[in-house]
Structure formats: C-alpha cells, structure tokens
N, C-alpha and C positions, 0 to 999 in steps of 0.2 A: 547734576546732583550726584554726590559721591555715593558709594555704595559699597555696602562693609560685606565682598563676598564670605567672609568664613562665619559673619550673623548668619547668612541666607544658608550656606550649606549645614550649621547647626542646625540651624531649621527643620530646613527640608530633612535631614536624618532623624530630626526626634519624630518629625508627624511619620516618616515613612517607617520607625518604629512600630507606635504607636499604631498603625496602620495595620502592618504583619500580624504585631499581637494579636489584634481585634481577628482577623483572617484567620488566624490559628487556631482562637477560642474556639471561632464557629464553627470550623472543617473537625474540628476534634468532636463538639457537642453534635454535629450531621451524623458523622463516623458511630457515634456512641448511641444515636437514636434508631441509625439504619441495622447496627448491629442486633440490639436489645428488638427490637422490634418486627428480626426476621429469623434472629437465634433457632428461634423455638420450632421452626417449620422449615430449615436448614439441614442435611447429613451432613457428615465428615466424607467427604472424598475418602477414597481408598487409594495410596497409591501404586501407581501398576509397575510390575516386576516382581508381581507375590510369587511363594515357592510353596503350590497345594499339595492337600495330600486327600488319596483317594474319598471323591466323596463329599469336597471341601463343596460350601455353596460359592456359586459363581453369580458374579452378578450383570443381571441386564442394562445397562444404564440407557434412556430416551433423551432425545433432543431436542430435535425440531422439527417441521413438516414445511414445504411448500414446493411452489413451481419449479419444475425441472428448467426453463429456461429463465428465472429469475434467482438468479443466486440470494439476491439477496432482501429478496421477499421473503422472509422467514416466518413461523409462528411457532407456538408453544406444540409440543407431540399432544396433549392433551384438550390444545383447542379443539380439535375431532373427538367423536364420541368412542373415544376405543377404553379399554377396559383398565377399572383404576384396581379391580381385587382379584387374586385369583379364585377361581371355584372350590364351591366346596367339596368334602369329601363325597356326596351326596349324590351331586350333578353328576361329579366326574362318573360314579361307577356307571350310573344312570347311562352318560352318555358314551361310557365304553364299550358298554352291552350294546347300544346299538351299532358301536362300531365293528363289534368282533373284535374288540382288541385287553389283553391283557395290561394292565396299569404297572407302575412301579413302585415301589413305596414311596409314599407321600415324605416330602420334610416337616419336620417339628414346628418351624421357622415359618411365620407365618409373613409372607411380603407383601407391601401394599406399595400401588403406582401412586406417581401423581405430588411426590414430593421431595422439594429443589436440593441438588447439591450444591456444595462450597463450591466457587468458582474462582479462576484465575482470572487475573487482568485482562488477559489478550483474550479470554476466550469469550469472556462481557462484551469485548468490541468489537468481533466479529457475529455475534448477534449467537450465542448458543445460551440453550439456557439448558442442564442437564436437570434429568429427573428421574427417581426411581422407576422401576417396572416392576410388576408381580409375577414376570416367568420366573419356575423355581427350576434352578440350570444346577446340577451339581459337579463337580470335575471327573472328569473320565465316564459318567455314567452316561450314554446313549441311550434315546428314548425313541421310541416308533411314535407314537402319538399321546397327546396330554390335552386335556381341556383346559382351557387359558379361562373364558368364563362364556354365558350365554347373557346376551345384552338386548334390553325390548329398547329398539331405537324408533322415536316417533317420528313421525313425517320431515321436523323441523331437524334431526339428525342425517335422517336419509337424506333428504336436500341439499344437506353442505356435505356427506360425502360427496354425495353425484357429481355437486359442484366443482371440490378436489379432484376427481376421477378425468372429469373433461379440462380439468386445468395443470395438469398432468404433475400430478403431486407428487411426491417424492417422501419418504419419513429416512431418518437419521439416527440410529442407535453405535454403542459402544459398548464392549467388553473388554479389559485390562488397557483403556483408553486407543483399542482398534475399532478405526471407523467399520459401520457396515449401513450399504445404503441398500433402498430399493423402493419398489412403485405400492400405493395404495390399492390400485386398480386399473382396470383397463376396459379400453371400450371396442368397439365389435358392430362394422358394416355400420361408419362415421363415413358422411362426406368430407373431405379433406380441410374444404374451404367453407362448405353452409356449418356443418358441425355436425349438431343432431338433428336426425331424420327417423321419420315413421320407416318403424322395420328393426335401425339401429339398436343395440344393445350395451349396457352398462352394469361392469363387475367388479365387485368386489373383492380382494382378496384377503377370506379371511383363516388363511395357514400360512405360518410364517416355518420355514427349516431353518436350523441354525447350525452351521457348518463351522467346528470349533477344532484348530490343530493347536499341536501341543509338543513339546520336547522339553526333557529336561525339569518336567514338574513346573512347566513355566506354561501360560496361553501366548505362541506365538503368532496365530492365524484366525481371523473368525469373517465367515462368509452369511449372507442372510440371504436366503431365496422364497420365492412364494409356490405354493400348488397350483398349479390352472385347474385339477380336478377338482379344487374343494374350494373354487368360486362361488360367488350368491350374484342372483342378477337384481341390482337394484332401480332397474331401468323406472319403475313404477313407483313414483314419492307419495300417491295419494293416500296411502294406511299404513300405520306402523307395520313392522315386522319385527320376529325375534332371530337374532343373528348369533352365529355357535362361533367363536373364535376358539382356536387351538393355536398348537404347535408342537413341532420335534424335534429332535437335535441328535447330533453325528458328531460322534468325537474322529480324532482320527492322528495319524504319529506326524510330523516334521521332521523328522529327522538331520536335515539341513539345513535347518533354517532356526539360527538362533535371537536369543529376545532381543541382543543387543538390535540385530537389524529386520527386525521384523516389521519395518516401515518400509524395505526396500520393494517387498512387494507389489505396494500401492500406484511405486512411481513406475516400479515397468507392467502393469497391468493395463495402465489407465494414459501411460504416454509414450513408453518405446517402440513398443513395437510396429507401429502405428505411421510413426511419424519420423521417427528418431535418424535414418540412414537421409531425408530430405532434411530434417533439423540440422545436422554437421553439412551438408552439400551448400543450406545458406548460409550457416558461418563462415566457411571459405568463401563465396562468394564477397560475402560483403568484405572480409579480410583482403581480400585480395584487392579490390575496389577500392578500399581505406589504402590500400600500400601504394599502389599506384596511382592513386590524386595526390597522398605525398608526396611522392617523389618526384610527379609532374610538377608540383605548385614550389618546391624546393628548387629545382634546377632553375624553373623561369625565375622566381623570386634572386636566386643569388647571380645571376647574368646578371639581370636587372638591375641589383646595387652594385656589381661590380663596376660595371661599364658606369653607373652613378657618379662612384667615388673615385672613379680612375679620370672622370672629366673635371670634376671637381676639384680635387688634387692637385690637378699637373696645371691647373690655371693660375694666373699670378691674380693680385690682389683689385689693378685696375680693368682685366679681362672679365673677370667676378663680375662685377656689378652687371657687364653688358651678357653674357652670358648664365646668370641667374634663371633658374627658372623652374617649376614644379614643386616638391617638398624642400626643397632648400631656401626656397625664395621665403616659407613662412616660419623661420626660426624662430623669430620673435614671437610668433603668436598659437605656437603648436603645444607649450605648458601654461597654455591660459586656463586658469581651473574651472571646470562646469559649472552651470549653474543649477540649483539646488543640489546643493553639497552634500546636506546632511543626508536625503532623501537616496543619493549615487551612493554614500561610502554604508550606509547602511545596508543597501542591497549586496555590496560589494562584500561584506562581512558576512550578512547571512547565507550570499551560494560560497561563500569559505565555508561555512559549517554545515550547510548541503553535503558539499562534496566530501567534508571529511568525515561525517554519519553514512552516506553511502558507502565510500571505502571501506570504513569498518565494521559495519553492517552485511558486508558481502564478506569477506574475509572469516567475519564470527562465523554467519552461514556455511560458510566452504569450510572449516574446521571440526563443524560438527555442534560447537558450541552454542549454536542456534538451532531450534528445532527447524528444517526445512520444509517437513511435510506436514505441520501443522502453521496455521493461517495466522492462529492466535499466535504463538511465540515470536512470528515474522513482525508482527502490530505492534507488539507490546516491545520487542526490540528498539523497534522505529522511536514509539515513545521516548523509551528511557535514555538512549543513546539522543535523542535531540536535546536533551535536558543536558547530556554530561557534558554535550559539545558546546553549548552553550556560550563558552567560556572564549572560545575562537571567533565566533560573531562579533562579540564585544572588543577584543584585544585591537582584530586587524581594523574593526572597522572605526574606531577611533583615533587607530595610531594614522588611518590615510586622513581622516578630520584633519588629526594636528596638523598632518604635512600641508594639509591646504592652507594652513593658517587662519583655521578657525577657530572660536572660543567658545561657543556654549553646545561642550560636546556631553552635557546632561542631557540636552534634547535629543543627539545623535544617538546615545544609548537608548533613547524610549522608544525611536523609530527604529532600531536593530532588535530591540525585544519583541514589538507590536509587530513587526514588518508580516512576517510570517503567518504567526499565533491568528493576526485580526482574520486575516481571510478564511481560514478553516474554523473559526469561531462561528463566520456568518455563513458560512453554507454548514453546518453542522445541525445549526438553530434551523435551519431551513427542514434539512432532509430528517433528523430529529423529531420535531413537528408532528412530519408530514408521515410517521414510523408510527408515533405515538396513536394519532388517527386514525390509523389503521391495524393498529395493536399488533404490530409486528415484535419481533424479539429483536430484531434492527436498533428498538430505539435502545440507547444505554441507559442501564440502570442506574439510579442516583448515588449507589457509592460507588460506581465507577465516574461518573463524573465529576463526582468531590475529588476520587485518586488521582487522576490526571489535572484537576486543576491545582491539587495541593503541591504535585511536582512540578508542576508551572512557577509556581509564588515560593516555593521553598528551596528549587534546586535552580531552574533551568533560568528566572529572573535574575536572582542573584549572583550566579554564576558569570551574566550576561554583565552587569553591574562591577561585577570583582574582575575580571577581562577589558572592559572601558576603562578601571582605575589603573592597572597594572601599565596599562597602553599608554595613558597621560602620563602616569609617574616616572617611567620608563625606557618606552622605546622614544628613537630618535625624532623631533620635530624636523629634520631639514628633510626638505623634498631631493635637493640634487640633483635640479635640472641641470643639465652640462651648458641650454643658452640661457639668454636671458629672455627675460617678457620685455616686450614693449608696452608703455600707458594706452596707448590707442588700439584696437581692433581692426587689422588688417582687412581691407572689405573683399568678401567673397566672391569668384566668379558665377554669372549666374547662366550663361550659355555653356550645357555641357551635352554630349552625346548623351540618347538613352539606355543607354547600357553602362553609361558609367553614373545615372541619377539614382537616389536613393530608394525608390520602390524595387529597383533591380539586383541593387546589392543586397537590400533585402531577402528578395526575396533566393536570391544566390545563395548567401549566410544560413537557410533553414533548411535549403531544399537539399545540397548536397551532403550534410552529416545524417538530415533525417535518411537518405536513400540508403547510407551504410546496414542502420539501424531497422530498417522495414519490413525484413522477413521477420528477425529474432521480437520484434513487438509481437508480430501476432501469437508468438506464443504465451509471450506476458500477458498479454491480455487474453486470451482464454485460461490461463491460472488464476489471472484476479478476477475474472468476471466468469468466470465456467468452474467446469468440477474437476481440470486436470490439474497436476503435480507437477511445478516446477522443479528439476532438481538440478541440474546441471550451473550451477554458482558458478562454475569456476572462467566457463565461457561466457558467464555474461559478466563477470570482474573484468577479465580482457576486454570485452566488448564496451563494458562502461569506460573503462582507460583512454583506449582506443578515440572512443567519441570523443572524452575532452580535448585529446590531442589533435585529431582532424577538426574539430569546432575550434580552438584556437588559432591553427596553424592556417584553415580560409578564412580568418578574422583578421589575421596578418595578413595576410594578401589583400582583403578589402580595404583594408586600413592603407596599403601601400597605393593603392588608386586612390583613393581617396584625397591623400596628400598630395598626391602626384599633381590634381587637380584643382589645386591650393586653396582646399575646402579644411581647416585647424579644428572645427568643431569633431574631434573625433572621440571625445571622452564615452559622450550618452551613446554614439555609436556604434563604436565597438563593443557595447555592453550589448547592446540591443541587439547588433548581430548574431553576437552571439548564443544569445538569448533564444534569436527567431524558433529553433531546433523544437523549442516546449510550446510552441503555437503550432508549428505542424502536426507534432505529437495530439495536441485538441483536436485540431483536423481530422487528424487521422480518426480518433475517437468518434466521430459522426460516421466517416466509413465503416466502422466496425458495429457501431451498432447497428445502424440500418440492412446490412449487406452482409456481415457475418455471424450474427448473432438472431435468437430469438424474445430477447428481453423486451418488453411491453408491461404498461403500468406506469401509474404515476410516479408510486414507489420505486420501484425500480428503476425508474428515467431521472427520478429525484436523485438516487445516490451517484447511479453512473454517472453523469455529464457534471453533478456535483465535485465529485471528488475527483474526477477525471481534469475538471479543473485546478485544481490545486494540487496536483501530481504536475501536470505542465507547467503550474507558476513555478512549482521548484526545481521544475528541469530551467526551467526560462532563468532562475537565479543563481544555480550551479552552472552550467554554460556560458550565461553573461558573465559572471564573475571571472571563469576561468580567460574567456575569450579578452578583458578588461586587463587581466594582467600580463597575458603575454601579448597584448600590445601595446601596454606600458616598458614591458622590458626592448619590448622591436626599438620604441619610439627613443628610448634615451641610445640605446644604441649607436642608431645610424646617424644621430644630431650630434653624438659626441665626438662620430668618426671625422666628417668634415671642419673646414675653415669658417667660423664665423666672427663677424664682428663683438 
C-alpha cells in the first residue's frame, strides 16, 4: 500500500504542535499557581557582596538540619523546635540580670524566623530550603551575650531533639551566602555500639557564637560554634521543660582575605591540609600507570600490525588464499551492521553529548565560571548544559542511522531523546517518593519540577529534534567501508582459549581504566556523598581525558583479539567494552558505602545506589561511545591497508 510520507510528517508536526502548545499552557498556569500561591510567604533574597556601613543589620539566614553521615537526609531548620521570634525587650533585661551582663541596644527592626527565601534552581535540587532567623546581628557591633528567646518545650519537643542529638544532627545556616555548620547536641558516657545506656547523658546546645570576619566593609568570613558551658541535659523526656536559647557574636578584621575569594577558605579547611600531599602522590600514580599501559599496548599493538601487513603484502594473490587467516580472513563480514540499530546509534549519540557536557562542564568549573564550592551551581550546570548539548545527540546519532542505511530515523531521534532522560525519570519517581515520606527537603519542589521538565520539552527535545533533521539533511549517507559485505554471515569459531572468550575481555575492558581512576574516585565521592570540597577541576579534566583515552585505546586492543579470532560481531562489543568502566564504577559504589562511609536509612540508601546508578549508566555511555569510535576509526584503517578481493 503506498504511503504519502509528507501527509504523515504534516501530521505528526501539526499534533506535535498542538501538543507543545497544550504543554506550554499548563507549565505556564503551574508556574502562575505556584507563584501566586507562595508569593505572599516568600523574601527577596538579598544578594551577597553588600558594601555595610557601621551598624547596618546583618542577616542570619537557616537552612537545614540532619545526619551528619547522611548528606542527604535533609529537613527543614524549623522542623525542630527552635525559636521562630526573638525576645522581648522584657525577657532579655530579665534574663541579663541574671547573667551579670550588660545588654546592647536593641534594633528598631523587628525579625521573625521561620519564613522561606527565593530560591535558585540548583539549590531546589540539592535539597536546601533557606529561611529567615530572628538573630538581630548588626555590622561590626560585637556582642558578649543576647537572649535569642525562652521556649517551654513539651515532652513531644524534647523527644525529637534527643532523637536528632543521638542521630548526630547537624543544622546549616548562612550569612552573605557563607556556609556555617555545626552540631545540635551531643551525648556523654554512650556505649559505642548499644547507644543509650543508664548513666549516659544527653545535651543540648543551646548558645550559638557567631564568628563574623570582615574587610573592606564587605562580610568575608563567618564561623558558628557552640558553648559546652551553656548546655541543658535533656537526657529526661518525661516533663516539659523551659529552655533559654541565646547567643554572641565576634566581629573581627580579614585583612587578607578578600570577598572575591572568600570561598577559598572552605576548600583548604575542610580538604588540603588533610589529604592534599596523598591526593597529588595518587594522581601521579595513576598518571604514570595510564602512560605506561599506553605505551605498552602501543608498541605490542604496532609489532602486531606491522609484521600483519608486512605478511600480507609481500604475498601474491594465489599464496593469499592458502595463507589467509585471522582478521583478514573476515573482510567481508567485519562492516556487517549491528543489530538493533536504532537502539546502538542512539547510545552512540547520547555518550557524544555526555562527553561533550562533561568537557565543558569541567572547563566552565576550572575558569571560575561555575561556582565550584556550591553543589547547587555544579547541578543546575549539569542541567542546563544537558539541554544545550542536546543538539550533538541528535546530529551524530542520526547521521551513523543514515550510514546504516536506515529509514525511519523519527524513531532513532525518540530513542536518543528518551535514552538518557527515561532512567533518571524512574529512579527519581522512586527516591522522590520515598523524600516526600519522609518530609525530607530532598524531595523537589513542584516549581522546580515544572523548571526542569519545561527545559526538557522546550530546549533540550527540540534541540535533540533540530540535530536529527540537520544530520538527515546534511551530513553524508555513505558509510565508506574500504571492503565489501558479503550476503551470507561468515560463521564464527566457537573453540577459543579462556582468556581470549568474552567474560575476559570484559572483564579486562572495565578493570584496567577503572584501576587508573580509583584513588581520585574516592574523593569524588566523599564531595558527593560527604561534606568535603572538591576543588581541584583542573586534575580531574586531565584525569577525565586521560580515561577516554586509555578506555579507547584497550578497546583497540580488545577489538584486535577479537578479530584476530575471526569473531566480526564487534559493533555491540566494543561499545560494551568500553562501557564496562561505569559498571565497575556501581561496583565500586557498594564498596564505598558499606566500608567507607556512614550512610544508613532508607532514604539515604534510596538516593545513593539511585543516582549512583545513573551516574555509571553515563559513564557506561560516554566510554562506550568513545571506546565505539575509535574502533571504528582502527577497523577501516587496517581493512583499507591490505589486499582484498
């Protein structure tokens, strides 16, 4: 039956119109509901790099509270009972006098905790939710002591601190958007392993010091610590009690340290000094490791063809036939195309646009132009650069379509769009869920979810879309195989040594680039999964290069056994090989939590092994991809060099 394609693709463009429009209406009336609807009990952020003047009020900003070893167990600072007003004038003097201490002058300015700022994209999705506080902090004035407020906490208050206390809670505040962390409480004569025991003791701390430097009329430093003198033991939940929160503050000069880099602190507080002379001892390590399997697998690989093509060559045409043997013998059947086409060039397209959002992802960060010590700006990078890149998925992975000499590369584009997006969809819904449950700050909030799926459907699809048509319209259909195919499929040897069968190559292909790469993970993953600062970009740009290059160049080599052993299926192979690197990487992931880590909880076991997954599927698609074409470029090579029929 004929078929009028340009009725069908009128079609499909009006309904996929139609379609957007409708998608548009609704993400705009979400946008307009979530707005109107949260307006009203919203700040204005303030943004930081103000220039004070004596005096000026300073502001506290709260974040979030939980487990010191679950990063990403998060809650609201206010799910605990701590104090949403400050005192009044009344208490305070009240509770001065019993301190012996003289007061300051009160502010005008009357602040109340407990209510949300504007938030950025990236910092929606690393689970912060910022929120006023009612310390009244003013610039340059230092204070010995203040009454924050006096709170009657009931039994069911006491409870869920004690609870936070033995769960080793942690709260998260910010001034001029510098982090300051520190503990809720702490416990006293705990068995290690039973926990609480008769005897053992549980405190609270309820004085916070606020440690504030300054230079230049700028805040470029702020520290939070607690009193151990001015704990409460709340070991006893069965009766309320009335609990005194205060606090003090200490201004003090910088002189050295200006606002531009007043993040640099953070990273050599919290990661050099510590680790930093072992962190370069692995980089050459593994450097050196990466240079030398090079140059190993380089010299035996080019003996190898030489003496190949030096046999090959020098034979005449009737000595050929009886002398044939290894990758030469399957010329005809070494450009047979894969089977599931659509399903290879789409993977093949999306680790092209992997690797080219990491490249400039790494790059941005190394420049400065990405914040590297905030989590959020690293997220919301990843976001927006997967949307731009988009456009690379679509082009390459179309244009390998046509070369196959396929035709219906509308479906090739839906499976290069979905490829990625599906699986981070469904562990999302999962770990999402399982946040919401548990009233975590983890789960995302609904106009962040509308934001990234409106850049899905408005940038990152059609971008995907305009890259598949450019590729059809375009670039070249001819493959340029140098031989020909034969009709029939050469049949495969099936007696081969164990070391040359595929669970070996395998697992050869994962083990040796993972080995380069194994020290510098562990510290990736104490940044994504702990509380330390990555900052060093520049070594893991080289270190990411690095990898593609040795993951390709032993993908070449497998690829040369491979054929050697006149096995032609080497398309999904060498994908796969090269791929293995992001399955170790999961591997690894189970090592790490079990054996280097503290994380525990549903929660938290939800996100880790979640996203830990779909971090390896994109190593597995950038690797495979890479590993794909440069044994594409080996394979026409060496076929083009010899005599064939």
């Amino acid at each position: 039956v004929p078929v009028d394609i340009t009725c069908i693709i009128r079609t499909g463009t009006h309904t996929m119109s139609r379609l957007l429009q409708m998608l548009k209406k609704l993400s705009l009336l979400g946008i307009f509901w979530s707005l109107t609807s949260t307006e009203a009990v919203k700040v204005k952020r303030v943004k930081a790099g103000k220039f004070y003047k004596e005096h000026d009020p300073v502001h506290i900003v709260v974040n979030k509270v939980g487990p010191f070893n679950n990063p990403t167990e998060t809650y609201r600072y206010y799910s605990l009972p701590f104090c949403h007003e400050h005192s009044t004038e009344e208490e305070e003097e009240e509770a001065a006098q019993e301190e012996n201490i003289d007061l300051p002058e009160r502010e005008k300015e009357k602040r109340e905790g407990a209510v949300r700022h504007r938030q950025r994209l990236g910092e929606s999705i690393v689970g912060d939710r910022r929120e006023t506080s009612p310390y009244e902090i003013s610039y340059g004035d230092s204070v010995e002591w203040r009454l924050l407020c006096k709170k009657h906490l009931s039994t069911k208050d006491l409870m869920a601190l004690k609870d936070a206390i033995h769960n080793e809670y942690f709260f998260e505040m910010f001034v001029e958007d510098l982090p300051m962390w520190g503990y809720i409480g702490d416990t006293a004569d705990e068995d290690l392993i039973v926990g609480e025991t008769e005897g053992s003791k549980t405190y609270l701390f309820t004085h916070l010091h606020f440690y504030i430097g300054q230079n230049r009329n700028q805040i470029v430093a702020a520290k939070v610590t607690t009193d151990m003198d001015r704990r409460v033991d709340i070991t006893d939940v069965t009766s309320p009690k009335a609990i005194q929160f205060s606090y003090s503050v200490e201004w003090y000069d910088e002189p050295d340290l200006v606002w531009k880099n007043r993040m640099s602190r953070y990273a050599e507080s919290r990661f050099l000094p510590s680790s930093f002379e072992i962190h370069w001892l692995s980089i050459i390590n593994s450097f050196v490791l990466v240079l030398l399997l090079t140059a190993f697998l380089t010299i035996i690989l080019l003996r190898v063809l030489k003496n190949d093509f030096s046999r090959y060559m020098e034979l005449d045409d009737d000595a050929m036939e009886e002398e044939e043997s290894g990758w030469k013998l399957i010329h005809g059947d070494v450009f047979r195309f894969p089977k599931a086409p659509g399903v290879f060039c789409a993977a093949v397209g999306t680790g092209n646009q992997l690797i080219v959002l990491t490249f400039c992802h790494l790059c941005l960060a190394l420049t400065g132009m990405i914040s590297t010590t905030r989590r959020g700006s690293i997220l919301a990078g990843v976001v927006v650069l997967y949307c731009l890149t988009s456009f690379v998925a679509g082009y390459t992975s179309v244009r390998l379509y046509r070369q196959m000499n396929e035709k219906n590369w509308v479906r090739c584009i839906l499976l290069t769009a979905t490829l990625f997006p599906a699986p981070i969809v469904g562990v999302f819904i999962w770990v999402n869920s399982v946040a919401i449950a548990h009233g975590s700050t983890s789960a995302l909030p609904f106009t962040t979810i509308l934001t990234v799926t409106a850049l899905y459907i408005f940038l990152a699809f059609p971008l995907t879309v305009f890259g598949g048509i450019m590729a059809k319209n375009y670039s070249s259909p001819d493959f340029n195989a140098p031989t020909r195919t034969t009709k029939v499929a050469r049949e495969i040897p099936t007696e081969i040594p164990w070391y040359r069968s595929r669970p070996f190559q395998v697992l050869i292909a994962g083990f040796l680039p993972f080995s380069a790469i194994y020290i510098e993970l562990h510290y990736i993953f104490a940044s994504m999964w702990g509380h330390q600062i990555y900052t060093l970009f520049g070594i893991l740009l080289l270190a990411f290069v690095l990898l593609v290059i040795v993951t390709s160049f032993i993908t070449v080599a497998l690829l040369y056994f491979q054929l050697a052993r006149e096995d032609h299926r080497w398309w999904w192979a060498s994908y796969i090989n090269g791929g293995m690197t992001g399955l170790f990487i999961y591997a690894y992931s189970f090592y790490y939590y079990f054996h280097r880590s503290g994380m525990s909880g549903v929660l938290q076991t939800s996100f880790y092994f979640g996203y830990m997954a779909i971090v390896s599927f994109a190593f597995f698609l950038m690797l495979g991809a890479a590993g794909f074409q440069f044994s594409l470029i080996f394979v026409k090579y060496i076929y083009s060099r010899v005599k064939c029929d």
